[in-house]
GUROVO-255275 format. One record per residue (C-alpha): residue in three letters; residue number from 1; y, z, x. Coordinates in nm, 2 decimals. Each point is the difference from the previous one (the first is absolute). Layout:
BEGIN
 res   n     yy     zz     xx
 ALA NUM      Y      Z      X
...
***
This chain:
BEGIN
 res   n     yy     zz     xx
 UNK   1   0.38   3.22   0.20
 UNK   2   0.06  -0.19   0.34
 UNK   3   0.17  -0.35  -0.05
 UNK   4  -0.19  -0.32   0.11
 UNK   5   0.19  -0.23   0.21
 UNK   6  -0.05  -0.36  -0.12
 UNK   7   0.14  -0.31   0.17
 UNK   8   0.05  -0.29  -0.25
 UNK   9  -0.06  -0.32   0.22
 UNK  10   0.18  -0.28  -0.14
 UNK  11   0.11  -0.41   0.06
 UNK  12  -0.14  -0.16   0.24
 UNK  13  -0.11  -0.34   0.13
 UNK  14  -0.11  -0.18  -0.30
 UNK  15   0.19  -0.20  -0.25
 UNK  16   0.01   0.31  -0.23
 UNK  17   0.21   0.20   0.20
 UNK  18   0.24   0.06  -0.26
 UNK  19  -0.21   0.08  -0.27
 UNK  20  -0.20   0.24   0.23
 UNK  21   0.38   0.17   0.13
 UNK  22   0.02   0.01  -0.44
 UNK  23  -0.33   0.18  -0.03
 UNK  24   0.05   0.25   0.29
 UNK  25   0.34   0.08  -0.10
 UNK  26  -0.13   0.08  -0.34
 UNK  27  -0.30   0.23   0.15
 UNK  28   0.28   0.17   0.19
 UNK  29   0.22   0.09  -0.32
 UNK  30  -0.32   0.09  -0.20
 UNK  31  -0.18   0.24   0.26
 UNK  32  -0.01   0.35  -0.11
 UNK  33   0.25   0.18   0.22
 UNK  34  -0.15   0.30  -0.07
 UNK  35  -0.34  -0.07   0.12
 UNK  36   0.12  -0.26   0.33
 UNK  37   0.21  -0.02   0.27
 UNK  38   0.12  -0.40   0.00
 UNK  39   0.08  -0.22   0.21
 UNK  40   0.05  -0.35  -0.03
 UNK  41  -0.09  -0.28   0.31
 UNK  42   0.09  -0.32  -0.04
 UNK  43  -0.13  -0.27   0.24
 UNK  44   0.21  -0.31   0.01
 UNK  45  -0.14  -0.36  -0.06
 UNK  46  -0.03  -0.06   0.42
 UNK  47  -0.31   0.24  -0.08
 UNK  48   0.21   0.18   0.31
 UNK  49   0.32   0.20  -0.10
 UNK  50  -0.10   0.31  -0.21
 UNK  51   0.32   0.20  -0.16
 UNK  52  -0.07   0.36  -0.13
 UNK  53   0.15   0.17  -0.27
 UNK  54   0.11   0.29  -0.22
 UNK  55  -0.16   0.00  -0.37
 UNK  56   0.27  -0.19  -0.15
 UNK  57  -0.05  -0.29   0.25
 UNK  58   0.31   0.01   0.16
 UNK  59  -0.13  -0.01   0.33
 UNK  60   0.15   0.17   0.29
 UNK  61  -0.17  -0.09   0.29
 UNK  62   0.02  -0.32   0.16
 UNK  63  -0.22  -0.28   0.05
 UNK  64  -0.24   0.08   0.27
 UNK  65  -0.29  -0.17   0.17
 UNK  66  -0.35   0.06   0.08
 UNK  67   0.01   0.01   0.34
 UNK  68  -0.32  -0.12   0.21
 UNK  69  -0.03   0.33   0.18
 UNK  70  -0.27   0.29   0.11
 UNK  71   0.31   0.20  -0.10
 UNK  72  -0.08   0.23  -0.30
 UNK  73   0.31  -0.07  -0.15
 UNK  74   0.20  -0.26  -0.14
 UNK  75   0.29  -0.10   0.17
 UNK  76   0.34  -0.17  -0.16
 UNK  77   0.31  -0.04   0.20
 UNK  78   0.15   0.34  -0.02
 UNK  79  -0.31   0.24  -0.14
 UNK  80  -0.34   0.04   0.00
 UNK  81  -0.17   0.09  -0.29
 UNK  82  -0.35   0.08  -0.02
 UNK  83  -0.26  -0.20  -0.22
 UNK  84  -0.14   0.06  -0.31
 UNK  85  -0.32   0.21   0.10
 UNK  86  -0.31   0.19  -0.18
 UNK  87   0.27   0.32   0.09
 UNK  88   0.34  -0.15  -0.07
 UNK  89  -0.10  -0.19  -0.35
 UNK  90  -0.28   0.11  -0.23
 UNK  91  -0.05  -0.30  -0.17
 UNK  92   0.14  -0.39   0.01
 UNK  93   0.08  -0.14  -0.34
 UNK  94  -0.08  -0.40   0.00
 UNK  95   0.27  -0.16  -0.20
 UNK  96  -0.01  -0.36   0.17
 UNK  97  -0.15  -0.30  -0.13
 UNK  98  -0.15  -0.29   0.11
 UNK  99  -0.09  -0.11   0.39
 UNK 100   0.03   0.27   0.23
 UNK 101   0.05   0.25  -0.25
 UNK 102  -0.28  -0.05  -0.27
 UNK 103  -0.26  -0.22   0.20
 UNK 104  -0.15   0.34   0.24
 UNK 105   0.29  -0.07   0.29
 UNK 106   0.19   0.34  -0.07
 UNK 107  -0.31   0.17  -0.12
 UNK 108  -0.17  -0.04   0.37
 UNK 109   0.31   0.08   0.14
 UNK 110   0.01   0.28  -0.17
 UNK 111  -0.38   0.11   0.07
 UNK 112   0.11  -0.03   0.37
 UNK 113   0.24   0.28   0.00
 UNK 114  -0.17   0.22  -0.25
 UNK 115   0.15   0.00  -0.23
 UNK 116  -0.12   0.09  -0.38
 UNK 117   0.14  -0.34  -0.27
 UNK 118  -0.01  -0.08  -0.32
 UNK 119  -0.20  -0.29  -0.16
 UNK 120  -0.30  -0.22   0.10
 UNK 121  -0.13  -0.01   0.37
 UNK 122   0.04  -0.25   0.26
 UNK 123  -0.27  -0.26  -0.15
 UNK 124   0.01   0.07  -0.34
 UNK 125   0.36  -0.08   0.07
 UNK 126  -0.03  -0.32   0.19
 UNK 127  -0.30  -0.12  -0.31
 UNK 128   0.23   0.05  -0.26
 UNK 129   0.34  -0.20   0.18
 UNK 130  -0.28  -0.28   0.09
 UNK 131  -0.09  -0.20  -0.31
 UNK 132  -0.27  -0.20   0.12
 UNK 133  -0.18   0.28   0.13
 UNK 134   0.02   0.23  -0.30
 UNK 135  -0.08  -0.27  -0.25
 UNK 136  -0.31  -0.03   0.20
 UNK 137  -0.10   0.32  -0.04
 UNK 138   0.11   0.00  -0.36
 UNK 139  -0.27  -0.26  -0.04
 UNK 140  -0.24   0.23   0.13
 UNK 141   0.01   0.24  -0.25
 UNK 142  -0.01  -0.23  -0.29
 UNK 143   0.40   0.00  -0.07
 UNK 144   0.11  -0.28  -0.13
 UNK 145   0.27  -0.22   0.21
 UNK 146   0.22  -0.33  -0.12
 UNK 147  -0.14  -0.27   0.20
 UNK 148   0.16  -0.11   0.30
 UNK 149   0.02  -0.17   0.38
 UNK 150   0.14   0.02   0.32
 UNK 151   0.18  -0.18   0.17
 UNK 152   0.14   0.01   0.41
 UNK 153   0.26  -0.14   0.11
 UNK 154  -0.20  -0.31   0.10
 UNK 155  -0.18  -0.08  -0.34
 UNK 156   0.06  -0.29  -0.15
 UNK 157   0.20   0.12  -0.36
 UNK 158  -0.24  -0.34  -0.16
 UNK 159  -0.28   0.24  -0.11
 UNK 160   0.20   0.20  -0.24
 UNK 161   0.03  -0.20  -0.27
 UNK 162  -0.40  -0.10   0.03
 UNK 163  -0.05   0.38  -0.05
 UNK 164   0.25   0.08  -0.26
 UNK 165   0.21  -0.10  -0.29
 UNK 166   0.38   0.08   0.00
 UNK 167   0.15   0.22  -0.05
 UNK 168  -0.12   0.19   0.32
 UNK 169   0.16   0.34   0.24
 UNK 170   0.04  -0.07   0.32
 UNK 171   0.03   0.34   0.23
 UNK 172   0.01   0.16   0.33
 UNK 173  -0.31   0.17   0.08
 UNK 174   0.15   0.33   0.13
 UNK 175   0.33   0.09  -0.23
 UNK 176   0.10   0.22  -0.25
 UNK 177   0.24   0.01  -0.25
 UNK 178  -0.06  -0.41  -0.07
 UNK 179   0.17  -0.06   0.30
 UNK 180  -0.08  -0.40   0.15
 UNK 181  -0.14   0.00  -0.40
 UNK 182   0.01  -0.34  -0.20
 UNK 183  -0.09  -0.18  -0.30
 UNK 184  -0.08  -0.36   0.03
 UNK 185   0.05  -0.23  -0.33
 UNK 186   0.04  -0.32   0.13
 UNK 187  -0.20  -0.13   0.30
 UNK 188   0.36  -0.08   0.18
 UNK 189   0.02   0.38   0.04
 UNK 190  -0.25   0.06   0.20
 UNK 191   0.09  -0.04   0.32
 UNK 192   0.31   0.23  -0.03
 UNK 193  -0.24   0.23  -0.10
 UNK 194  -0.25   0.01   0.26
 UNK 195   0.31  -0.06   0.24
 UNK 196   0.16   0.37  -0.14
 UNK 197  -0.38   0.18   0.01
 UNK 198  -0.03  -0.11   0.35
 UNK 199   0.38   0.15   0.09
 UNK 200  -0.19   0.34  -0.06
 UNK 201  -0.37  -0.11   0.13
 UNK 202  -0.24  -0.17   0.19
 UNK 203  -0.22  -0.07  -0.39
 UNK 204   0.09  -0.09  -0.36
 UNK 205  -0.15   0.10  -0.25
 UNK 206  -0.04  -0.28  -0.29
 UNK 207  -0.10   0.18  -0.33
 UNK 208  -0.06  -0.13  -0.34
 UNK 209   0.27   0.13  -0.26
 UNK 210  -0.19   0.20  -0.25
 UNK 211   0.21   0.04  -0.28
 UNK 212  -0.07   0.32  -0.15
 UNK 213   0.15   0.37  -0.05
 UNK 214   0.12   0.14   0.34
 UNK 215  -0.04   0.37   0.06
 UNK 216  -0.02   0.22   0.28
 UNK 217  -0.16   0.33   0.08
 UNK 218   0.13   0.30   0.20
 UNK 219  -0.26   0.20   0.15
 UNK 220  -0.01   0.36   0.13
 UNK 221  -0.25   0.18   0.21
 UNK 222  -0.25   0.00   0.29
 UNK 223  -0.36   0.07  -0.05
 UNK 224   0.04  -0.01  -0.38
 UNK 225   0.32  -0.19  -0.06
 UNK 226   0.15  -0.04  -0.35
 UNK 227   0.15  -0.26  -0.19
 UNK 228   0.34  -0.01  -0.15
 UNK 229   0.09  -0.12  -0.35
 UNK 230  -0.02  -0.37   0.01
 UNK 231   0.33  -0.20   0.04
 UNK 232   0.03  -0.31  -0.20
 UNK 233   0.28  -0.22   0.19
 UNK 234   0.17  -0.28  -0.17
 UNK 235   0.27  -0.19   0.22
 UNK 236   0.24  -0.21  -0.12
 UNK 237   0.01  -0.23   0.30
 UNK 238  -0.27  -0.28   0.05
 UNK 239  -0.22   0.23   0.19
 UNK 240   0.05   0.38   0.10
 UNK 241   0.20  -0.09   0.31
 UNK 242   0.17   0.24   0.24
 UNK 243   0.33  -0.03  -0.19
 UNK 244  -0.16   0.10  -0.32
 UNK 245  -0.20   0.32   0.16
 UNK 246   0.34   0.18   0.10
 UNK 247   0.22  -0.10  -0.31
 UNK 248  -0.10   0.14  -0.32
 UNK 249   0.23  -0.27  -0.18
 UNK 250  -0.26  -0.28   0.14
 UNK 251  -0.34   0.19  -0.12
 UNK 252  -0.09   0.28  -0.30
 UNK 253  -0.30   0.19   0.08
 UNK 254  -0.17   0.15  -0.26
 UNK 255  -0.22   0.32   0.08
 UNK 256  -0.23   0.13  -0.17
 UNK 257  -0.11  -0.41  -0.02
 UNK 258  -0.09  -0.13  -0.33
 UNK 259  -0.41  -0.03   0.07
 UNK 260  -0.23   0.18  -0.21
 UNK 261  -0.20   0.28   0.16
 UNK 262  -0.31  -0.17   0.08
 UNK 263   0.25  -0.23   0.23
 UNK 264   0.21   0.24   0.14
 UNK 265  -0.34   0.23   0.13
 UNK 266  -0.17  -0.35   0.15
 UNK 267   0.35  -0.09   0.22
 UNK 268   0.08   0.36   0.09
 UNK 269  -0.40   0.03   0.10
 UNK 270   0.03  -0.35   0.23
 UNK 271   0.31   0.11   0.14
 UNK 272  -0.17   0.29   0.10
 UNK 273  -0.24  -0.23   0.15
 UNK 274   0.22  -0.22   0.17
 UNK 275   0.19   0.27   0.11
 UNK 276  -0.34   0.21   0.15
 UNK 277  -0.08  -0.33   0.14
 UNK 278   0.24  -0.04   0.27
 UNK 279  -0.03   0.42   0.06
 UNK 280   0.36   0.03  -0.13
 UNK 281   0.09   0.41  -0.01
 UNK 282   0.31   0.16  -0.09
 UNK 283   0.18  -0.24  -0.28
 UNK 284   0.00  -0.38  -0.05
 UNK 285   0.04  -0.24  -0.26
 UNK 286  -0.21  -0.31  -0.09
 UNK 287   0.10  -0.31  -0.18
 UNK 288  -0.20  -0.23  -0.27
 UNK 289   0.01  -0.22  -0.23
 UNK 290  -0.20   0.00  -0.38
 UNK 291  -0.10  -0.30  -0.14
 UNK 292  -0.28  -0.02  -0.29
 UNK 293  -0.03   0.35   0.10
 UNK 294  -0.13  -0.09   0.34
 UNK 295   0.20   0.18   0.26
 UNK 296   0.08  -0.14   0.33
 UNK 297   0.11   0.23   0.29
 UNK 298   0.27  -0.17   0.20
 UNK 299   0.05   0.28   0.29
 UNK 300   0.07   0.36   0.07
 UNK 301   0.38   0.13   0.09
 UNK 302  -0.10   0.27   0.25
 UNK 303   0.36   0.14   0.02
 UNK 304   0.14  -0.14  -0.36
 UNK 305   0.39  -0.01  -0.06
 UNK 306   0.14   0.38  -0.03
 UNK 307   0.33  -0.14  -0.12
 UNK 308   0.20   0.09  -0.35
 UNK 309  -0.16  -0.23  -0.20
 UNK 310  -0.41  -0.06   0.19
 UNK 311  -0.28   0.00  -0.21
 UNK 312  -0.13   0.28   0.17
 UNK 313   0.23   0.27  -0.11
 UNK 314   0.02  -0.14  -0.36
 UNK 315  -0.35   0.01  -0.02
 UNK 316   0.01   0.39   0.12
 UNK 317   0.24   0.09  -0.23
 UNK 318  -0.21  -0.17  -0.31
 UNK 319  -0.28   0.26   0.15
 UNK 320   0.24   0.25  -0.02
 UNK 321   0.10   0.04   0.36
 UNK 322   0.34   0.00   0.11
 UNK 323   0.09  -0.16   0.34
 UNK 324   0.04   0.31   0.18
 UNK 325  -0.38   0.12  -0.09
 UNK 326  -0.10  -0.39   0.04
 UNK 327   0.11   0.10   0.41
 UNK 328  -0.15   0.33   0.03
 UNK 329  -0.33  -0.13  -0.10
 UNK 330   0.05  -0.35   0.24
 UNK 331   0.06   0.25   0.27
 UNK 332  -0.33   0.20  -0.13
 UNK 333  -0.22  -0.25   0.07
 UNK 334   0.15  -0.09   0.34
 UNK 335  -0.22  -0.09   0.25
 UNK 336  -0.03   0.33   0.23
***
């Protein structure tokens, strides 16, 4: 059987870099060598510098720009080497999160040169790394979504507190990973909170705090996608914070989650929604919260964490599917 040569894209410009270099790295050791031919690209967090590698990411080729150029090649200072292509690479394996990696950037790049990827397309992409937009369309379909409000840059913080009662999140409207995320218990908080949402975008996102059972969804599929066991996620921090998604010391996760069967068929059928909703294919992920039973869809991960200890892959393997067959079935559904 002839080999398929995968590329695992990885890092990035976004605030997740590391966790994305985490994720592809781990793609890279759990790809069935007997099936692909691997090689690893890492693109640097100038968005510019790309270094490629051999399968154990010890890369041997230096850093080397995208040159503007009608040249067919890429040049570096002492080689050229020619770009991935529909003939060179069979398939691009997405393993970056957040802007430029998550949000439809790489995806359209991608489309450009041909070139057959896994995961969600370039607008289902952008949706699900825009909150405000997918929440919209959330609405649409009679999902339920905690309440919230934007703000710009230029609002006046004053209306908050006429809206809601502490304690409140405060978040960025297009990160991942809670990056820029807060939560606001006094009312002297809140302006370092909007101030960190804005570091990462033009809108906040002010959202009640619904106190209830936080799970999260893995989804697999295209045209008839299916859901995952449900993950029940219990952090030990004040809120499930980027610190306490990559350390298993800071968060115990509990999968199957301990709903009964009527509840665990309602969340896995709206994440099926929300996930159909934005036209997500290949894999995602979407997040909620229960609260009398009511479930609340927060978002949808179209490229979730790959790492060591993700949701994603411990959900697999509660199915029964190891992370090398959790790959080979990501790259199945790849967008052709």
């Amino acid at each position: 059987m002839k080999k398929v040569n995968v590329a695992v894209l990885m890092g990035g410009k976004s605030a997740e870099h590391e966790i994305s270099l985490f994720s592809g790295r781990e793609v890279v050791r759990n790809l069935d060598s007997e099936k692909y031919n691997v090689l690893p690209i890492v693109i640097a967090k100038d968005g510019i510098s790309w270094q490629i590698g051999s399968k154990n990411c010890k890369f041997q080729i230096a850093n080397f720009k995208l040159l503007k150029s009608k040249s067919k090649r890429i040049r570096t200072r002492n080689q050229s080497i020619a770009p991935i292509s529909k003939h060179e690479v069979d398939i691009v394996f997405i393993a970056m999160h957040g802007p430029n990696g998550e949000d439809g950037t790489i995806q359209g790049f991608l489309e450009l040169l041909g070139v057959s990827y896994t995961g969600s397309g370039v607008l289902a992409s952008a949706l699900g790394m825009d909150k405000i937009s997918s929440r919209k369309l959330f609405t649409q379909t009679g999902l339920n979504v905690p309440t919230y409000l934007l703000l710009s840059k230029d609002d006046s913080p004053n209306v908050v507190f006429k809206r809601f009662k502490l304690p409140i999140f405060v978040k960025p409207s297009n990160q991942g990973s809670s990056v820029g995320v807060s939560k606001v218990v006094k009312k002297s908080d809140l302006k370092k909170a909007l101030k960190l949402a804005f570091d990462y975008s033009d809108w906040a996102i002010v959202e009640e705090c619904i106190k209830g059972r936080e799970i999260t969804v893995p989804i697999l599929g295209n045209d008839n996608p299916t859901a995952f066991p449900v993950v029940e996620i219990l952090s030990k921090t004040d809120f499930f914070d980027y610190k306490a998604k990559y350390d298993e010391k800071l968060c115990e996760e509990i999968v199957p989650a301990r709903i009964g069967k009527k509840l665990t068929d309602e969340v896995q059928k709206a994440a099926i929604l929300a996930y159909q909703t934005l036209g997500c294919r290949g894999f995602g992920r979407v997040d909620m919260i229960i609260k009398d039973e009511k479930i609340y869809v927060l978002e949808v991960n179209t490229i979730p964490g790959l790492t060591s200890v993700s949701l994603f892959p411990k959900s697999a393997a509660s199915a029964g599917i190891s992370y090398p067959q959790l790959l080979d079935k990501i790259i199945e559904f790849a967008n052709p």
